[in-house]
C-alpha positions as CSV (number, residue, x, y, z in Angstrom):
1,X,83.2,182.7,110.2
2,X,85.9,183.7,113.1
3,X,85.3,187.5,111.4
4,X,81.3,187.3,113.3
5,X,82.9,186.5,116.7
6,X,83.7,190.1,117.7
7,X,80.5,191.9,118.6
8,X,81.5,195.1,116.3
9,X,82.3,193.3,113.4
10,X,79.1,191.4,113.3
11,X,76.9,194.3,114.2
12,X,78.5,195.9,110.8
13,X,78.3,193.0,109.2
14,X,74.3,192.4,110.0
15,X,73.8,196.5,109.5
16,X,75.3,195.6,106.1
17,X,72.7,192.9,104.9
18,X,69.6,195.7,106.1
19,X,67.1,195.4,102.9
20,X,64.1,198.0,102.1
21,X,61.0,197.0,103.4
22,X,59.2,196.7,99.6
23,X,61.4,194.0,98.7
24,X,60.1,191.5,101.9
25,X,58.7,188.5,99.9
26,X,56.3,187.3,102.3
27,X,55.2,183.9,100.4
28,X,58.4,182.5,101.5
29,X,58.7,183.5,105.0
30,X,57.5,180.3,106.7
31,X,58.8,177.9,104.9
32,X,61.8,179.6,105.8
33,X,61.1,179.4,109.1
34,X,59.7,176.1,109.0
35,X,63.1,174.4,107.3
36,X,65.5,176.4,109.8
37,X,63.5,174.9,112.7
38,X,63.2,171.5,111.3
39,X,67.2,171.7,110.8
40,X,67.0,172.4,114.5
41,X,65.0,169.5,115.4
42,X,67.3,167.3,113.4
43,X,70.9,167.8,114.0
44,X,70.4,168.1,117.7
45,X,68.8,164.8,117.9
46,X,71.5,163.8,115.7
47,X,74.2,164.9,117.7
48,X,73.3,165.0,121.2
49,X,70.1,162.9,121.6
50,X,68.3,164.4,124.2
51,X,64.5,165.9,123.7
52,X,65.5,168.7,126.3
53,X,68.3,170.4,124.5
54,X,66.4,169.8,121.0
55,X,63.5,172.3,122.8
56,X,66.3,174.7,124.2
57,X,67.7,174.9,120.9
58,X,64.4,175.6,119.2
59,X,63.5,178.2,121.5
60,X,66.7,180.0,120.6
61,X,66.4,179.1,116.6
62,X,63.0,181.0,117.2
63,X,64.2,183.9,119.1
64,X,66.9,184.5,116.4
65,X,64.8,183.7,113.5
66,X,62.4,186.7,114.6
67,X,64.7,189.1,115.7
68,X,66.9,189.1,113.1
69,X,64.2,189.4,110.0
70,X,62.1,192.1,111.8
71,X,65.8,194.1,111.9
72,X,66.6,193.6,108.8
73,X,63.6,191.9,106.6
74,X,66.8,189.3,105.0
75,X,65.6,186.5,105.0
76,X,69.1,185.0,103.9
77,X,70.9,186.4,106.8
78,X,68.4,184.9,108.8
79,X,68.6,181.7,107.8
80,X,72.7,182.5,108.0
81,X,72.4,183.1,111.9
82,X,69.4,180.6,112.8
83,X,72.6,178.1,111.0
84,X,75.1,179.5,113.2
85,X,73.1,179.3,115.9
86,X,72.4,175.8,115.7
87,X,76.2,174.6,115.5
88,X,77.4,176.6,118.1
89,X,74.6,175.8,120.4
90,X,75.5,171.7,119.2
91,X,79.5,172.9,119.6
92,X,78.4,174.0,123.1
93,X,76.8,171.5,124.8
94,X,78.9,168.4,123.0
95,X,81.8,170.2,124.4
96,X,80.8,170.8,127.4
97,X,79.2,166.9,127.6
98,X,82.8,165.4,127.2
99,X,84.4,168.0,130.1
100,X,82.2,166.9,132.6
101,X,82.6,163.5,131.5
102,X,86.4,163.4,131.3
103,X,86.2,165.2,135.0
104,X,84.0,162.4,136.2
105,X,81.0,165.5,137.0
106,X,77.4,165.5,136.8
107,X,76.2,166.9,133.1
108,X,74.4,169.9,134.4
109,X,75.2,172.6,132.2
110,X,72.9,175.2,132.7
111,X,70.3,176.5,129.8
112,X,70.0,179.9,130.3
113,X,74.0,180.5,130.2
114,X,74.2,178.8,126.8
115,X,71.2,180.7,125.5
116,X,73.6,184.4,126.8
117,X,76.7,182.8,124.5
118,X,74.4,182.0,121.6
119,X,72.6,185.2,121.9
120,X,75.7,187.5,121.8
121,X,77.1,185.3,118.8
122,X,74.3,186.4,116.8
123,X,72.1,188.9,117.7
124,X,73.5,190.6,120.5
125,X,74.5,193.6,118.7
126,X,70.6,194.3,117.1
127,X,68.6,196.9,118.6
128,X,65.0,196.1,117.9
129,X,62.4,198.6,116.1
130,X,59.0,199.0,116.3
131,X,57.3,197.7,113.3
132,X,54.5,200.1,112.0
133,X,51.3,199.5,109.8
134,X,50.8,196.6,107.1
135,X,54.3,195.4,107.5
136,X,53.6,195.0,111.4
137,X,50.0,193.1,110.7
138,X,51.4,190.7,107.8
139,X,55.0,190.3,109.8
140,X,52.7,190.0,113.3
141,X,50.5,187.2,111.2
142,X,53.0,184.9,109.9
143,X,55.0,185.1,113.4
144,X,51.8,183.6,114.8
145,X,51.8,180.8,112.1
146,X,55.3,180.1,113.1
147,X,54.5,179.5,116.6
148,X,51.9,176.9,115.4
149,X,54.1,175.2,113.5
150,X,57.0,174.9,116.3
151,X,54.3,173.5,118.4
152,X,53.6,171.1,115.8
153,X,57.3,170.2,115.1
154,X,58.0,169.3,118.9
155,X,55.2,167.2,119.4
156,X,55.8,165.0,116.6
157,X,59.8,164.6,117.5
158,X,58.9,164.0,120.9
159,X,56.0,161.5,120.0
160,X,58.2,160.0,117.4
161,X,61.0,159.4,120.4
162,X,58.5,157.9,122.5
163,X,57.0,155.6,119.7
164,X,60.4,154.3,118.7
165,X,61.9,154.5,122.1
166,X,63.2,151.0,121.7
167,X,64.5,151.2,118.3
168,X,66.5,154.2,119.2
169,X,68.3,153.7,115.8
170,X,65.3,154.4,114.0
171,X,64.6,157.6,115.6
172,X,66.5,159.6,114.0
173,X,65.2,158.6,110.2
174,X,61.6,158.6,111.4
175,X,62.0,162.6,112.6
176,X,64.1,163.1,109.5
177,X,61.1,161.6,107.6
178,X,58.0,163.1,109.5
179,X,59.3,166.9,109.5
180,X,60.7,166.8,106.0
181,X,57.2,165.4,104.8
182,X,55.5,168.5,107.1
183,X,57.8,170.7,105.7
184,X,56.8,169.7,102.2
185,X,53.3,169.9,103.0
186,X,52.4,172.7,105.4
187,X,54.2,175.7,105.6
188,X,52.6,177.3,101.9
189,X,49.3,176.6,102.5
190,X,49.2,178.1,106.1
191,X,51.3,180.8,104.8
192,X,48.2,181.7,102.6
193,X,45.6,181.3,105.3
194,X,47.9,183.5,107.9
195,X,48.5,186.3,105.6
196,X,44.7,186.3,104.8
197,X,44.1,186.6,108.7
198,X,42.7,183.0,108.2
199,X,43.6,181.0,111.8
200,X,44.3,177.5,111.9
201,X,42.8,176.4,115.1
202,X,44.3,173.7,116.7
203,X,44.6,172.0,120.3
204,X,47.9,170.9,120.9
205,X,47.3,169.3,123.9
206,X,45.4,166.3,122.3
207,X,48.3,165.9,120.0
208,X,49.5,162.7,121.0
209,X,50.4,159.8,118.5
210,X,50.3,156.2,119.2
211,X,51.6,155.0,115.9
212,X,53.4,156.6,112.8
213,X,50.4,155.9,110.7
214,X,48.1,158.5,113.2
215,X,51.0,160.8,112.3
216,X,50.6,161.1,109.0
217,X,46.9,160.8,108.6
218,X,47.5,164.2,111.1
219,X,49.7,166.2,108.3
220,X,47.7,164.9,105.4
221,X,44.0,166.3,107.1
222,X,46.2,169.3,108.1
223,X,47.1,169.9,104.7
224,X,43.7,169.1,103.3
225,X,41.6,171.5,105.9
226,X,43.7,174.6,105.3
227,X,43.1,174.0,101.8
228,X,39.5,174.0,102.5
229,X,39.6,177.0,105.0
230,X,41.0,179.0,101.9
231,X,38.1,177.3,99.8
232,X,35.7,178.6,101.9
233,X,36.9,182.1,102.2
234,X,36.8,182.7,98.6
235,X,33.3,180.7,98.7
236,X,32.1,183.2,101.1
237,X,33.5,186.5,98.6
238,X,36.6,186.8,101.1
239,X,34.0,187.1,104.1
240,X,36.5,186.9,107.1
241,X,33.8,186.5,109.7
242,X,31.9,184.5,107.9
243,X,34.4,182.4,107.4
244,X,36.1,182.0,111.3
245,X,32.4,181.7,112.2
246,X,32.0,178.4,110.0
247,X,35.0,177.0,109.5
248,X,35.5,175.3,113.0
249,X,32.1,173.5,112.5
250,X,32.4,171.9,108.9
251,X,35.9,170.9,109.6
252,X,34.6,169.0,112.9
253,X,31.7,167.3,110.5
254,X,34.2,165.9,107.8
255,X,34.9,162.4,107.5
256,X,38.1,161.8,108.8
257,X,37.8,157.8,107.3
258,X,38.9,159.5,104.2
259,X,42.3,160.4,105.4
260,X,45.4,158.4,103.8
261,X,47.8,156.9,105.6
262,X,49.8,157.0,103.2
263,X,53.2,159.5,102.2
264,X,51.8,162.1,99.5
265,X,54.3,163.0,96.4
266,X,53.8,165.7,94.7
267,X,52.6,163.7,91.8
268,X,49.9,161.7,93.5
269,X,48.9,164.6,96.1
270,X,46.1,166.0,94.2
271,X,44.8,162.3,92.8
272,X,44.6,161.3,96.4
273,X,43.0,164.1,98.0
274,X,39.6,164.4,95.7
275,X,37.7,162.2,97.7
276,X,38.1,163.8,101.3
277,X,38.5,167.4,99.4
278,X,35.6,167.4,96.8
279,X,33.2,165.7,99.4
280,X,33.4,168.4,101.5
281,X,33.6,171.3,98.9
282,X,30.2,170.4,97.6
283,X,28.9,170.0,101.4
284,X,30.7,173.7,102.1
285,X,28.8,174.6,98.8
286,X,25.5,173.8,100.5
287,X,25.7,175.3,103.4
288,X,27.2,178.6,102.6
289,X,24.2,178.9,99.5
290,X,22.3,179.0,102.7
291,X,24.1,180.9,105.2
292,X,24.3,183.8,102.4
């Protein structure tokens, strides 16, 4: 990769990879997203171990991530850069680590000049464009999805440091474990909702987990109420209003006893979901006959 380290040859080489807007496929967009971000989260805990750097690093992985699809609409060479990104950023601040520890110095490297060296690895050479009409709204949608779900992803690595704080080998596996399963889980369905103009609403403030079993019980009724925000918009003949205005109170009336602990596989998801998901369908069923 030593051809991307002079700034002309990799603004020809990102002009090169510029694809038509028609051929965007939008399904896929987030769970790009959502897998480049999660690779974030885990090979900087991996290599340097420190909560603040695995934020700094997401913040650029985010940056880049947007910048370089609404340039070109690749989502390949995004993922390419968002990669690069992460190394150097991990090449970085390991490197710099060791000098200031073979110098006997204070580690205090500071964040916004290693966000500059990353930036003009990668995207430095883009010139942003305006985005116009649907591709702007759908593009616009999605972005705001993505912010969601890097909320999401840092509070559950730093709750999962924090829970296994004195198994510090663990921690690493349990992130691993966590994001991949919300990886696995999330990013489709709330790509459906988002380009639907469906919201998820969310307070990430109360996000806070005391154990790894209030973790997953979180993705798994995640998982199950976007399902049933899409239910209810077809319910209500693709009624967005209708929908936002109903949404917020079913979901905060469904039994949340129903909820599995448990790690879904692709093979028992839709066994173990009918009791919370049909429960509430026929109660959505109800009250929408009579909203209508």
């Amino acid at each position: 990769m030593s051809f991307l380290s002079k700034e002309l040859e990799l603004k020809k080489f990102i002009y090169s990879k510029v694809i038509k807007k028609k051929q965007i496929n939008y399904s896929t967009i987030l769970h790009s997203f959502t897998k480049v971000y999660n690779d974030s989260c885990l090979k900087c805990y991996k290599r340097l171990q420190n909560f603040y750097w695995i934020e700094e690093c997401n913040i650029i992985i985010f940056n880049i991530f947007w910048c370089v699809f609404c340039f070109t609409y690749n989502i390949k060479l995004t993922m390419f850069l968002c990669e690069r990104a992460i190394m150097l950023f991990n090449e970085y601040i390991d490197l710099a680590n060791h000098t200031f520890k073979e110098n006997e110095q204070n580690f205090t490297i500071n964040s916004t000049d290693v966000k500059l060296f990353i930036y003009k690895r990668t995207i430095g050479p883009i010139i942003l464009k305006s985005q116009t009409g649907q591709y702007k709204n759908k593009i616009g949608q999605l972005k705001q999805a993505s912010i969601l779900i890097k909320l999401i992803l840092n509070r559950i690595v730093s709750n999962i440091i924090n829970i296994y704080s004195k198994k510090e080998t663990q921690i690493y596996l349990m992130i691993e474990k966590h994001t991949t399963y919300f990886l696995n889980l999330i990013p489709d369905i709330l790509s459906k909702l988002y380009r639907n103009n469906l919201v998820y609403s969310l307070d990430i403030s109360k996000l806070n987990f005391a154990d790894e079993t209030q973790l997953i019980k979180f993705i798994n009724k995640m998982k199950y109420d976007c399902e049933l925000t899409y239910f209810l918009y077809k319910l209500t003949n693709k009624n967005l209003q209708k929908t936002n205005e109903l949404i917020t109170i079913l979901l905060e009336d469904t039994d949340s006893d129903l909820i599995e602990d448990c790690f879904h596989t692709k093979k028992t998801y839709n066994a173990k979901k009918i009791k919370y998901i049909q429960n509430n369908k026929k109660k959505f069923k109800q009250i929408v006959t009579l909203q209508l």
